[in-house]
Structure formats: C-alpha cells, structure tokens
VMD Tcl script that builds the backbone (N, CA, C; Angstrom):
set m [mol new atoms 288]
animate dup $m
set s [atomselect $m all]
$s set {name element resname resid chain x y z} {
  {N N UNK 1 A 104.448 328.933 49.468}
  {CA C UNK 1 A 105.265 329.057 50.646}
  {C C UNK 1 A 104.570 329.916 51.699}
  {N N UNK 2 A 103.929 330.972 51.579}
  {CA C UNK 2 A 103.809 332.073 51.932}
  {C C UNK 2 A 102.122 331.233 52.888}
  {N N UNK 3 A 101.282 330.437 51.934}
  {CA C UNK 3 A 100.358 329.737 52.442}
  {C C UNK 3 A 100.711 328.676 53.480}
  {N N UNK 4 A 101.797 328.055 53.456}
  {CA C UNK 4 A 102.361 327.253 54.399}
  {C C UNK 4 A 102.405 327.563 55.600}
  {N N UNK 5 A 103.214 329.002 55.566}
  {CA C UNK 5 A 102.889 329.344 56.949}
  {C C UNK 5 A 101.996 330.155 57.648}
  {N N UNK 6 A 101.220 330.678 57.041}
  {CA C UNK 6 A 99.712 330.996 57.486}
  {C C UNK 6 A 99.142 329.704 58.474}
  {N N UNK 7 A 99.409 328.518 57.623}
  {CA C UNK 7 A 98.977 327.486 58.169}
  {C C UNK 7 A 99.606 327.475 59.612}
  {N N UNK 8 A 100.710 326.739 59.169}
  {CA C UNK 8 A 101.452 326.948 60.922}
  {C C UNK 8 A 101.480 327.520 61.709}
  {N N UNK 9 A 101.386 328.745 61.559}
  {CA C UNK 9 A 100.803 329.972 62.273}
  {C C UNK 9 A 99.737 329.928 62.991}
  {N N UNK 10 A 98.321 329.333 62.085}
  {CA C UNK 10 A 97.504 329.744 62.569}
  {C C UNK 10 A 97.008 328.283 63.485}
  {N N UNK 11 A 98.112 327.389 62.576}
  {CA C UNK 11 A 97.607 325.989 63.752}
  {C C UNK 11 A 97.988 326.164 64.718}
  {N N UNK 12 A 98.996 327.396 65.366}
  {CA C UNK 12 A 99.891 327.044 66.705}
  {C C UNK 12 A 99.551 328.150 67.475}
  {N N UNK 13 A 98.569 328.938 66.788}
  {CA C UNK 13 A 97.773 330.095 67.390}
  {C C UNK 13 A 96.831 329.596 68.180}
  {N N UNK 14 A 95.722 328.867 67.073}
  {CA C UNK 14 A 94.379 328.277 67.827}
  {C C UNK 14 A 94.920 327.329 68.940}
  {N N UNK 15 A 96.236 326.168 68.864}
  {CA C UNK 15 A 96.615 325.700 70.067}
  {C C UNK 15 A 97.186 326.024 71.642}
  {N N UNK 16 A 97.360 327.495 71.029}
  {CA C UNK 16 A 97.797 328.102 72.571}
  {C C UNK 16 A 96.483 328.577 73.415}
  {N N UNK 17 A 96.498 328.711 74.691}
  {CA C UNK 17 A 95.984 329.096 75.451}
  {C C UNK 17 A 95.615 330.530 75.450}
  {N N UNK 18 A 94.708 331.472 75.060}
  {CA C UNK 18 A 94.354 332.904 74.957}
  {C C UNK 18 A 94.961 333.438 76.234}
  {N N UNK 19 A 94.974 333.014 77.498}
  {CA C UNK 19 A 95.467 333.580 78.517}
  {C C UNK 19 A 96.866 333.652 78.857}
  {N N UNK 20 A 97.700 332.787 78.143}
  {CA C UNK 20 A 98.861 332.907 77.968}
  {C C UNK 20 A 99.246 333.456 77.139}
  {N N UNK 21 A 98.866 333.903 76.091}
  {CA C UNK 21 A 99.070 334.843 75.009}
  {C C UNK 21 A 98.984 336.428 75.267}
  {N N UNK 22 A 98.395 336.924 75.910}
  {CA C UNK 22 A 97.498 337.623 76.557}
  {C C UNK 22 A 98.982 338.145 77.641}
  {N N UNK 23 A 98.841 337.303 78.102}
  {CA C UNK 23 A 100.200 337.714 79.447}
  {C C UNK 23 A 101.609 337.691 78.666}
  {N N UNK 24 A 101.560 336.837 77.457}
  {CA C UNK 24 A 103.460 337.260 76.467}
  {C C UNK 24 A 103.249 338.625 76.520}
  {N N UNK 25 A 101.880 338.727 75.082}
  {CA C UNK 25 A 102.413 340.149 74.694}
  {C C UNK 25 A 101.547 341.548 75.215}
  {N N UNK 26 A 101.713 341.022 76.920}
  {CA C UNK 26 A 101.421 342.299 77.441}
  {C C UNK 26 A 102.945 342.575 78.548}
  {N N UNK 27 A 103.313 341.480 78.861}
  {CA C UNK 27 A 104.836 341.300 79.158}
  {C C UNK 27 A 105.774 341.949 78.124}
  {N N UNK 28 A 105.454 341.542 76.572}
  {CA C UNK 28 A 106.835 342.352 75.875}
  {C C UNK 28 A 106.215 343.534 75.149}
  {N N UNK 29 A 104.855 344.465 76.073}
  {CA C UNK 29 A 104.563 345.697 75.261}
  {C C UNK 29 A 105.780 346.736 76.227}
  {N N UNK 30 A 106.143 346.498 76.929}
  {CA C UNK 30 A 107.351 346.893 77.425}
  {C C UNK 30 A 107.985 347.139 77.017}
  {N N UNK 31 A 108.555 348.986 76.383}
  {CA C UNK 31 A 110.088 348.669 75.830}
  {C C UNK 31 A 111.064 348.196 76.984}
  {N N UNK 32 A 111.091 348.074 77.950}
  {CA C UNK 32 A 112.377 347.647 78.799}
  {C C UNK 32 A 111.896 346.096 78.532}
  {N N UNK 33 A 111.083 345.652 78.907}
  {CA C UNK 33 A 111.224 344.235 79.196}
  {C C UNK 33 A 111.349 343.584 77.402}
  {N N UNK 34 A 111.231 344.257 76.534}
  {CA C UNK 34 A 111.468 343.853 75.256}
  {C C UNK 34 A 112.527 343.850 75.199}
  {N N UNK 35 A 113.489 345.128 75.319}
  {CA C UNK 35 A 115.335 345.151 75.276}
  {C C UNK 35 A 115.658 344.337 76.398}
  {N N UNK 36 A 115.359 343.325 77.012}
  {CA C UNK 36 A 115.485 342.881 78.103}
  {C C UNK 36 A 116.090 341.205 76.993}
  {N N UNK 37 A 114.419 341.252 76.491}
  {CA C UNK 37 A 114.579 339.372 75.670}
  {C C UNK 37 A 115.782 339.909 74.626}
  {N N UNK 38 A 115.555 341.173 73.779}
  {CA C UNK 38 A 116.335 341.139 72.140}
  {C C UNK 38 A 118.003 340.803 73.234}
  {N N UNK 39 A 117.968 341.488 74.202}
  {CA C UNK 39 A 119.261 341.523 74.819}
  {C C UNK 39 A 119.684 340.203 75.392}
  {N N UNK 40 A 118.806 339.084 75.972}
  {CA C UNK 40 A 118.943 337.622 76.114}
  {C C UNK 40 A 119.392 336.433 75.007}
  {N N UNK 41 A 118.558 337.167 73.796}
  {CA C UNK 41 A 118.195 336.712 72.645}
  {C C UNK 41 A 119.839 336.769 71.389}
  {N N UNK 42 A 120.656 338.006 72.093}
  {CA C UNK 42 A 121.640 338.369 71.414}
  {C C UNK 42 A 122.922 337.797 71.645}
  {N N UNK 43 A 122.717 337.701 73.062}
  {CA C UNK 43 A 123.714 337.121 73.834}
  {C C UNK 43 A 123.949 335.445 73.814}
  {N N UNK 44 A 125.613 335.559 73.859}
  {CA C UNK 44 A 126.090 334.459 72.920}
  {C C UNK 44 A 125.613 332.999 73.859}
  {N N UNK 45 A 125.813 333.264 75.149}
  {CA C UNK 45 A 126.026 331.885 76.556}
  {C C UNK 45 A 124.137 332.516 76.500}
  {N N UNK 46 A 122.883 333.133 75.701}
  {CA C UNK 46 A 121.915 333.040 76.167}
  {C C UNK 46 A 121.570 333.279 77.359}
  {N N UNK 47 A 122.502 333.900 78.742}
  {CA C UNK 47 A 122.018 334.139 79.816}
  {C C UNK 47 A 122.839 335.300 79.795}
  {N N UNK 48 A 122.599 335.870 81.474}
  {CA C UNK 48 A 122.763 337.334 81.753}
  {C C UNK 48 A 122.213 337.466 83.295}
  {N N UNK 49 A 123.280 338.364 83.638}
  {CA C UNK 49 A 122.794 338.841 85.606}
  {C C UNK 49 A 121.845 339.949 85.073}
  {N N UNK 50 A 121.411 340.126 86.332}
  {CA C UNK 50 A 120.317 340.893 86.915}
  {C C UNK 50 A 121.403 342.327 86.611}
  {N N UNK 51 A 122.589 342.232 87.076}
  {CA C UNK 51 A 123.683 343.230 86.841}
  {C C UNK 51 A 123.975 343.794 85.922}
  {N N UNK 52 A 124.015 342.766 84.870}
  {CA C UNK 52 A 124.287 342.821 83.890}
  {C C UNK 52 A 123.116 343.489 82.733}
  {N N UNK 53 A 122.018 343.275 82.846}
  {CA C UNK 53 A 120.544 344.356 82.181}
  {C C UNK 53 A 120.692 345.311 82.714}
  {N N UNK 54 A 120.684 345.525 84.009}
  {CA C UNK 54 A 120.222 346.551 84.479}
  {C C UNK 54 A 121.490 347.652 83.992}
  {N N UNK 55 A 122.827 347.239 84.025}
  {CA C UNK 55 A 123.719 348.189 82.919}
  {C C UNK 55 A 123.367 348.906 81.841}
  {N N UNK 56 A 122.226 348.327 81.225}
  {CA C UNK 56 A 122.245 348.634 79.598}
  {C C UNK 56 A 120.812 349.937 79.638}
  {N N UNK 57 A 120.069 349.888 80.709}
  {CA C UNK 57 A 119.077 350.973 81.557}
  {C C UNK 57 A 119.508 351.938 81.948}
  {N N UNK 58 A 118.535 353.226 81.985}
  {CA C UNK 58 A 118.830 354.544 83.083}
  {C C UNK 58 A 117.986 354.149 83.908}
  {N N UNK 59 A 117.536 353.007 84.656}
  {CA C UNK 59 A 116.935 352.504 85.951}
  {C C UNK 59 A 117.539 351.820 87.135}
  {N N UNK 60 A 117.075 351.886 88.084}
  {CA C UNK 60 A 117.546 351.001 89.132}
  {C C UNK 60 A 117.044 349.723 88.925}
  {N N UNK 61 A 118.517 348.670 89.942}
  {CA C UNK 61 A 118.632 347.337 89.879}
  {C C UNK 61 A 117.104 346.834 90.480}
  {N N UNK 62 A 116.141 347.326 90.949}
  {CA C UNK 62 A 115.312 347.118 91.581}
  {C C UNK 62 A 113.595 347.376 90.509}
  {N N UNK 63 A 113.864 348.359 89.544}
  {CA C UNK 63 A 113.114 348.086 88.885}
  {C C UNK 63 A 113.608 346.637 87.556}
  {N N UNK 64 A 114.565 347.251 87.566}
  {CA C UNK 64 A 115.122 345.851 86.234}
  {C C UNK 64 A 114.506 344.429 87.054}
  {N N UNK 65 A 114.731 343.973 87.965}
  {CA C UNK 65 A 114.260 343.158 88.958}
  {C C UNK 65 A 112.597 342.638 88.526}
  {N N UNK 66 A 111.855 344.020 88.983}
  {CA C UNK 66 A 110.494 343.898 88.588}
  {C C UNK 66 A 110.002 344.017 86.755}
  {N N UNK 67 A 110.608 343.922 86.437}
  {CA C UNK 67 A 110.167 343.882 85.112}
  {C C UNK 67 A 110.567 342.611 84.445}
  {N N UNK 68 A 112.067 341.457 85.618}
  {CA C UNK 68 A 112.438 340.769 85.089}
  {C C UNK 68 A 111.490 339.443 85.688}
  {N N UNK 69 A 110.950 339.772 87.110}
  {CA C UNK 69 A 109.784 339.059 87.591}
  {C C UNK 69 A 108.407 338.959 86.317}
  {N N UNK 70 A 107.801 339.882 85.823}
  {CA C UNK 70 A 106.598 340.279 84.972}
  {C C UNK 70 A 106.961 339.194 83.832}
  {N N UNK 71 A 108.285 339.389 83.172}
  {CA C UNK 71 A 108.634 338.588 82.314}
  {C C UNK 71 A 109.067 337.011 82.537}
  {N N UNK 72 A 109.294 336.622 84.093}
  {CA C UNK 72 A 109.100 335.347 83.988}
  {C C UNK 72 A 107.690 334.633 84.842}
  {N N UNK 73 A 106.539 335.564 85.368}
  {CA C UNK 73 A 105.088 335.246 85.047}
  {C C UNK 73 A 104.944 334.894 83.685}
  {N N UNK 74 A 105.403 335.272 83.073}
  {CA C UNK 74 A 104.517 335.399 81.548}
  {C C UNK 74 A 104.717 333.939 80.860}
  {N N UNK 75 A 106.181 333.684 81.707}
  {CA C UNK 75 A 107.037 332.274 81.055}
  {C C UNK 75 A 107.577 332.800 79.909}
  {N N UNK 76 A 108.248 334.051 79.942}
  {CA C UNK 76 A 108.884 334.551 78.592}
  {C C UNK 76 A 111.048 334.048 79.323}
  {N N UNK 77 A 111.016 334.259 80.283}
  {CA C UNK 77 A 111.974 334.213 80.845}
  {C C UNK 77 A 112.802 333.392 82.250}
  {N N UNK 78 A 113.240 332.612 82.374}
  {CA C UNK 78 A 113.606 332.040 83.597}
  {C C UNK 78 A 115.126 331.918 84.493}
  {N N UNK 79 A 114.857 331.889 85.500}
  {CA C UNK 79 A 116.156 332.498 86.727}
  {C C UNK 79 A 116.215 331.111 87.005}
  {N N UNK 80 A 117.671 331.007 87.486}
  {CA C UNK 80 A 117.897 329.845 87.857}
  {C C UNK 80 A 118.745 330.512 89.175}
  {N N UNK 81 A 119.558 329.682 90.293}
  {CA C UNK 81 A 119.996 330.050 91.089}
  {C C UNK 81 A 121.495 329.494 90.921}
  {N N UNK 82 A 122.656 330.027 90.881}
  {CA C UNK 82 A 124.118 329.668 90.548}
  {C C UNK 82 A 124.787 330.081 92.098}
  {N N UNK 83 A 124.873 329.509 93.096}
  {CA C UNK 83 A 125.242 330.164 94.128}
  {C C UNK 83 A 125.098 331.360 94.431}
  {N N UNK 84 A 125.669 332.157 94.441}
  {CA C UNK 84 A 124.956 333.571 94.539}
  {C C UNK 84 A 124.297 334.493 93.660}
  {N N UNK 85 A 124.593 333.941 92.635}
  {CA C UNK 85 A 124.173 334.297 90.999}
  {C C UNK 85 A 122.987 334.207 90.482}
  {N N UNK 86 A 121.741 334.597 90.156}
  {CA C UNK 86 A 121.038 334.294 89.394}
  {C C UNK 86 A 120.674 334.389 88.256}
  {N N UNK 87 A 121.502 334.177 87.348}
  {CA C UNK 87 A 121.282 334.147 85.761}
  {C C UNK 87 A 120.091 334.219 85.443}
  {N N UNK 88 A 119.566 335.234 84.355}
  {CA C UNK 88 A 118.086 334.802 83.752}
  {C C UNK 88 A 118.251 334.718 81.863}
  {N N UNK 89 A 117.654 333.535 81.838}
  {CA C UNK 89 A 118.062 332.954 80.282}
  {C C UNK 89 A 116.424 333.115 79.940}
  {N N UNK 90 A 116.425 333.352 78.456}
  {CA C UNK 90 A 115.043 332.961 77.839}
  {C C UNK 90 A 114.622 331.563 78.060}
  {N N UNK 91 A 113.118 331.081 78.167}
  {CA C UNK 91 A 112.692 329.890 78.042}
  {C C UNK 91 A 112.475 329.458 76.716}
  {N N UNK 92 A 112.967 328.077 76.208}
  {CA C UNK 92 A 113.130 327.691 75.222}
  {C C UNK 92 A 111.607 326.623 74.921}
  {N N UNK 93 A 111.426 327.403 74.093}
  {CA C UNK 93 A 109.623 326.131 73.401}
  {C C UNK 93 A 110.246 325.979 72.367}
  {N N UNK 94 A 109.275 324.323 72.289}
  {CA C UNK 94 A 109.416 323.810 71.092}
  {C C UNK 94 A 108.674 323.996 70.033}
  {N N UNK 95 A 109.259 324.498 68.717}
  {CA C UNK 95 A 108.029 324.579 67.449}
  {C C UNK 95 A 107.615 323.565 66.943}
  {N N UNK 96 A 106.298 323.827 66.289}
  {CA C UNK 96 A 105.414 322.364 66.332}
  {C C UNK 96 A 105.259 322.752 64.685}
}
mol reanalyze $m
mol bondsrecalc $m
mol representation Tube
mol addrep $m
C-alpha cells in the first residue's frame, strides 16, 4: 500500500511544473495565508468574504486582501465576483 503511493506521488510530482510548485508552497509558507486555505478548506459552502478571513486575523482588511491576491497567483485560490461580493473559494484539481 504504502509503495502505491510513493508511486502516485511521485508520478504527479515529476508531472507538475517546478515553477508552479515553487509558487504553492511559497504561497502556503505563510502562516496567514495557510489559516486562510485550512479556513476555506473547513468551511461547509467552501467559500468565504474577504470580511469574513480577515475576522479570524489581528490584521487589516487590506493586508488579508494581499495575501489573498499571493494566494490566487499561486492558483491556490480563486475570487469570483457576486455583485458586490467577492467570495474566494479554493481551486479545485483533479487527482490523477
């Protein structure tokens, strides 16, 4: 079992792009932008305001902002626009 997924692992390692890898986990060496995904990740509807993170911080709405930009460069995270709303949900990949 334990060899199985070494395998998968390491097949879906060598298939990613080093430069995108590179930009995840320098995006989630962040503890904020890490409690940012576990906090996306926890949540039941998968999304969340800008309002709504920045609650769970001793920071301003303006850094939560920039850390929530960093994290959707990385493609760890994506905003959509709801009328005045912009929800940001994790991006969903498919496992291979």
């Amino acid at each position: 079992m334990t060899f199985n997924y070494f395998i998968e692992y390491y097949s879906a390692m060598t298939s990613a792009d080093p430069r995108q890898l590179d930009s995840v986990f320098s995006a989630l060496g962040d503890p904020v932008r890490l409690a940012i995904v576990e906090s996306l990740s926890a949540n039941v509807s998968g999304q969340a305001t800008v309002n709504d993170l920045a609650s769970l911080f001793p920071i301003s709405l303006q850094a939560v902002s920039r850390h929530i930009k960093v994290l959707e460069a990385a493609g760890v995270v994506a905003q959509e626009r709801d009328g005045r709303h912009r929800p940001v949900s994790l991006v969903q990949r498919n496992r291979r």
